[in-house]
N, C-alpha and C positions, 0 to 999 in steps of 0.2 A: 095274896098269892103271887107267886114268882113263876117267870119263864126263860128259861136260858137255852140259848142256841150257841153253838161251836165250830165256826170254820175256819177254814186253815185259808187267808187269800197270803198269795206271792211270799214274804220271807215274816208274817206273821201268822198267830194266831188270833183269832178274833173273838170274842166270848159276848154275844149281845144279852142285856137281862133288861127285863121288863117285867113291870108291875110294883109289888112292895118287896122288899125286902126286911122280914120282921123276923122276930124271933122263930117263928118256926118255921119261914120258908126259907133263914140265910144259912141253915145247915146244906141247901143244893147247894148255893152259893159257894160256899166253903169248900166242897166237893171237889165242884168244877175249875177250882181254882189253885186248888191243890193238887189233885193231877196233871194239871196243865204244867205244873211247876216239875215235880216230879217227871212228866216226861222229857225235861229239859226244855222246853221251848226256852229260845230268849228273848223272843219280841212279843209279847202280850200284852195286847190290844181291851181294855173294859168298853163296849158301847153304854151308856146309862142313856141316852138320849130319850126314851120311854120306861126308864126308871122312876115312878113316883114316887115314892116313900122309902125312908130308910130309915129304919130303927138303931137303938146303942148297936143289938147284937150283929145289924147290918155291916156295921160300922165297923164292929169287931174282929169281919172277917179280912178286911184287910188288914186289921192291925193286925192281929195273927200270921199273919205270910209277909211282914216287913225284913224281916231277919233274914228269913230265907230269899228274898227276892235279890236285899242287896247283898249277901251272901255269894250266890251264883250270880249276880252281875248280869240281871233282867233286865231288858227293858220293860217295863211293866206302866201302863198309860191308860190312865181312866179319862173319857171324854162323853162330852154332850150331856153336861153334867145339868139338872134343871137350876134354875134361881135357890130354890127352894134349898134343894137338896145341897148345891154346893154351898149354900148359907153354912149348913150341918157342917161341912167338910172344914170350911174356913174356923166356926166358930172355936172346933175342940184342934185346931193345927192342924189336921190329916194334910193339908194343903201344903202346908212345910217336910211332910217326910214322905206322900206322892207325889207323881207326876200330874196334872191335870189339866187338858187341853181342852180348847172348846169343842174342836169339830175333828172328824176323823181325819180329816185329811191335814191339820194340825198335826196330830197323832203321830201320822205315816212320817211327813217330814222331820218329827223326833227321834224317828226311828233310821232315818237314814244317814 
């Protein structure tokens, strides 16, 4: 099961998700992430920091919104990534075609 919440702090957007993200719950995922995009933000913020699990189709949903991110010329920044999980990030590249910072406040200074 997934949880995702969406605030808008100072000159980003912030998408915090927690739990798993597996094949049936990264279709919110996906959602939430593609409206956000759609509605033009440019600074978008991923918290994963209570992120446990990420499956391929997890995984997929960022790949799916690379094009358009760097497209429109997003900042786009996953952080508070676990061991585990940024293991996943690293092993298939994601690591080379996101951004990925440890802590949020990493994040913000990317952004500024």
């Amino acid at each position: 099961m997934i949880e995702i919440n969406v605030s808008t702090e100072n000159n980003y957007l912030l998408i915090h998700v927690e739990g798993e993200a597996d094949a049936s719950s990264s279709i919110h995922l996906d959602n939430v992430i593609k409206e956000s995009v759609e509605e033009g933000h440019k600074n978008i913020l991923i918290d994963c920091t209570n992120l446990n699990y990420i499956s391929s189709a997890g995984l997929g949903v960022f790949m799916s919104h690379l094009g358009e991110i760097e497209e429109k010329e997003i900042n786009f920044i996953i952080f508070g990534l676990s061991e585990k999980v940024l293991n996943v990030f690293n092993i298939l590249g994601l690591d080379q075609l996101l951004t990925i910072k440890k802590s949020k406040e990493d994040a913000i200074v990317a952004i500024s």
